[in-house]
N, C-alpha and C positions, 0 to 999 in steps of 0.2 A: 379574494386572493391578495395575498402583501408582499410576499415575501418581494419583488422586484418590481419597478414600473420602468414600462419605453422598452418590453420586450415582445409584444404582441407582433411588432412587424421583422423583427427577426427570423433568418431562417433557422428552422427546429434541425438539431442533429440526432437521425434516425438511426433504428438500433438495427448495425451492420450483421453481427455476429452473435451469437448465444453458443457458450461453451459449459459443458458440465464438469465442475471441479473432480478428481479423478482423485480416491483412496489411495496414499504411499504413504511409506515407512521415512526418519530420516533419522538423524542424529543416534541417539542410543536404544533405537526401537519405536522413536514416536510415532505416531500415528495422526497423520494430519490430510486434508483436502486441499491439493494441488490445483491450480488454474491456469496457469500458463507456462507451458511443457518447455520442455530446451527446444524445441524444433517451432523454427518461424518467427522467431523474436522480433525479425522488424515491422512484424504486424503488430507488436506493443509498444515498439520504441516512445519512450528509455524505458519501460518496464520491465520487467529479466524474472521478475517469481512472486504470485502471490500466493500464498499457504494460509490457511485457516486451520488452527488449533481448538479444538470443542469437546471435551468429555468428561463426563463426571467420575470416570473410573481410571483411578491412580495408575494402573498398569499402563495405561495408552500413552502417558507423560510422563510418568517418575524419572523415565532413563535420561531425557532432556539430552542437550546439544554440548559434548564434551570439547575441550579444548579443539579448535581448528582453524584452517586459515583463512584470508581472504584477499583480493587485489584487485583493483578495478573498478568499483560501484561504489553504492552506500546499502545498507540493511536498516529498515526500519520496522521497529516490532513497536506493536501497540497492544494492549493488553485492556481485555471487556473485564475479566473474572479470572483471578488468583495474582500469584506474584511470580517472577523469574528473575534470577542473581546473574548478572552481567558482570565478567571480569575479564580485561585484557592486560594484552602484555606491557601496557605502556604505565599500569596502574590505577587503571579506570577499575573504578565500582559503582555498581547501580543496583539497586533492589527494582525493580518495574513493579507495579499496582496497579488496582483495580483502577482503568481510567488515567494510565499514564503512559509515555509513550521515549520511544530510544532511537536518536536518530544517529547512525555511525555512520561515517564517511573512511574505507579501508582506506582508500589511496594506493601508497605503493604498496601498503600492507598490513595487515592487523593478524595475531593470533587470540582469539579470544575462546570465552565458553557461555554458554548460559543455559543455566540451569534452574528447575523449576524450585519453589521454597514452599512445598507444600504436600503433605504423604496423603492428601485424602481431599477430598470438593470439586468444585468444577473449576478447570481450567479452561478459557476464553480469550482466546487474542488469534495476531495475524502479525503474518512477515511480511515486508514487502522488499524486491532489489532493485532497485534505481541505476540506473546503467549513467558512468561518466564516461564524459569525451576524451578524446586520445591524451587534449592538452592538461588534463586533470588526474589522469588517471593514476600518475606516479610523485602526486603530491603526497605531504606529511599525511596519515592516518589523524582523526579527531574522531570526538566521540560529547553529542548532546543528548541531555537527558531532563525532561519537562512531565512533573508532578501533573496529577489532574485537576488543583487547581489553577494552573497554568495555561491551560486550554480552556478559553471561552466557548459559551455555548449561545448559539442563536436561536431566539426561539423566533419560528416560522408562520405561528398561528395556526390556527382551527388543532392546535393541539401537539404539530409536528415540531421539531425540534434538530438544530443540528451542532456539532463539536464540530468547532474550525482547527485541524491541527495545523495544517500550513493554506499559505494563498488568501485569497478574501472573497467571504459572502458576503455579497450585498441582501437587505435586509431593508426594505424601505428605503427613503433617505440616508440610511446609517451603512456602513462595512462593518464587519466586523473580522479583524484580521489574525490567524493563528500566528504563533510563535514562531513555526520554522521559517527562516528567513535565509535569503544568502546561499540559494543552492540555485547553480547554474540553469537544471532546466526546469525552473520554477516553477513549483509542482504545487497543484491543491489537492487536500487531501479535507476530506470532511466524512464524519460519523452522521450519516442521518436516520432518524426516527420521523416516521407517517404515521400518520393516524388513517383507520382506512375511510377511503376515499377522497383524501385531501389530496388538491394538486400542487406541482410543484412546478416552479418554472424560473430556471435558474443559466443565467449568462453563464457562458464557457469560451473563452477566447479561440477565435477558430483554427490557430495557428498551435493548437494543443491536443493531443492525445488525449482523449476522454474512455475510462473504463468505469463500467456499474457492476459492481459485485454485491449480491441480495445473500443477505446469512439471518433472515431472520421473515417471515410471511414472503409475499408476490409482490412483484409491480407494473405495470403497464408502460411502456413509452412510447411516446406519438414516434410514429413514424411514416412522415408524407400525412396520409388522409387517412393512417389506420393506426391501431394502438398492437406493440408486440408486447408479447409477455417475456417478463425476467423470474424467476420462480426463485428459489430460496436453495445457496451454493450455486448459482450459477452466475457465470461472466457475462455481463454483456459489453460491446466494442461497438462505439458508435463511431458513426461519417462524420461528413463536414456539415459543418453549420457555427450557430453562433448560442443557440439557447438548445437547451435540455428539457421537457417538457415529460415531468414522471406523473403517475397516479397511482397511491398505495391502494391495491387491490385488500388488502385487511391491514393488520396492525403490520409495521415492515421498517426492517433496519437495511440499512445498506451503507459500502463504502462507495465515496464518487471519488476518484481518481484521474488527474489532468495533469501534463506535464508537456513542452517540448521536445518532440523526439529529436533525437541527438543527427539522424541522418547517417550514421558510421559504420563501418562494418563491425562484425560482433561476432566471436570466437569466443567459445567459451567451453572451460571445462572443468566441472568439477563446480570447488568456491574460488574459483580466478575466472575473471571478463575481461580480456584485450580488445585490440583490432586485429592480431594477425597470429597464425600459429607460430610463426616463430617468439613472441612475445607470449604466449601462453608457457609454452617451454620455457621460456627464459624464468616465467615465474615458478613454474614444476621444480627447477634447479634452483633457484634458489631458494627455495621453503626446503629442499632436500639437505642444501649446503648452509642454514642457517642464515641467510640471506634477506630473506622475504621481508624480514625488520630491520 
């Protein structure tokens, strides 16, 4: 084992929660696997929506995600297989690709669209929404957008393999650090590939939300003196500790997802995230009244 050393005396963070992503509709009829519902968010805090996009049949995606608004977070799509056209109001364009990833920050406000650039194959990717804190919430809109090869890949040994988009894996002696930088509740986000039966053992700062989402074989996570299983679309939400300790039960991809939660209240509805219903309204009115931007 390589990937880390000086984490054997670490305590392991055991797998709290197993949720099954949940079939829904959004945007123009898409058809995607939902993981974490509008009810209970501070059990992900700062997380707010992970969706998984997957099918080889045009009908389930063609319709894509038409012009709408947003206030509050950031959206981050990443994309395994095909392409999606990102356009907002502010004059952003972005094609997204195989292996490329869209990091928007709405702020006070974005109206955007994205839509898929392909009538037939398989489309492959995930949304994620990162929830900002009150003092952030009604900054300027921005919008970054990093090519795949712009994401570093670590490879792990005995075969396994990971894409750093944000935060850093340690790898031996070496980091290796993704691209997204500069987001308040400093998040990692990593693509990994297991070869099966390779283990994995990977520092997690303990003062971070840590989620495992499996979209590709199983996996095992120690937990205490027993190993649980994570199975393939499904969430897992782990405790405290300081190391992550997986084992790919076969071939198996997964996202690891870590961030700071914000600690704030969280009202939301619709694509607007505040702290208070009054502030939810305030944004209702003004996307009604032209406002939002």
């Amino acid at each position: 084992m390589n990937t880390q050393t000086n984490t054997q005396t670490l305590q392991k963070r055991p797998l709290m929660r197993v949720l099954d992503s949940q079939p829904v509709t959004d945007g123009d009829g898409v058809r995607i696997r939902r993981s974490i519902a509008q009810g209970g968010l501070q059990s992900f805090d700062p997380f707010l929506l992970l969706d998984e996009i997957a099918s080889d049949d045009a009908a389930d995606y063609i319709g894509g995600f038409p012009e709408h608004p947003h206030r509050g977070f950031e959206t981050v799509t990443y994309m395994l297989e095909g392409s999606m056209l990102h356009r907002d109001h502010l004059g952003n364009e972005g094609l997204l690709v195989s292996g490329g990833v869209q990091w928007m920050t709405a702020g006070r406000g974005v109206v955007h669209s994205e839509m898929p650039q392909q009538e037939s194959g398989r489309l492959h990717g995930f949304q994620i929404w990162v929830n900002l804190p009150a003092a952030e919430k009604m900054n300027p809109p921005s919008y970054r957008e990093y090519r795949p090869e712009q994401i570093p890949l670590a490879q792990l040994g005995g075969g396994s393999s990971a894409r750093v988009i944000a935060g850093t894996l340690a790898v031996g002696n070496d980091a290796v650090v993704g691209p997204v930088k500069d987001v308040s509740t400093q998040p990692d986000y990593f693509d990994i590939n297991l070869a099966p039966g390779a283990p994995l053992r990977l520092p997690i700062a303990g003062d971070k939300r840590l989620l495992l989402y499996v979209y590709q074989g199983g996996i095992a996570v120690a937990s205490g003196g027993d190993k649980r299983p994570l199975s393939q679309q499904q969430l897992g939400v782990a405790g405290a500790g300081e190391v992550v300790e997986i084992e790919a039960l076969e071939n198996s991809r997964l996202l690891l997802l870590a961030a700071k939660p914000i600690g704030e209240p969280v009202v939301n509805w619709g694509p607007f995230v505040m702290n208070t219903r009054e502030e939810i309204e305030q944004a209702i009115s003004d996307y009604r009244s032209g406002r939002l931007v």
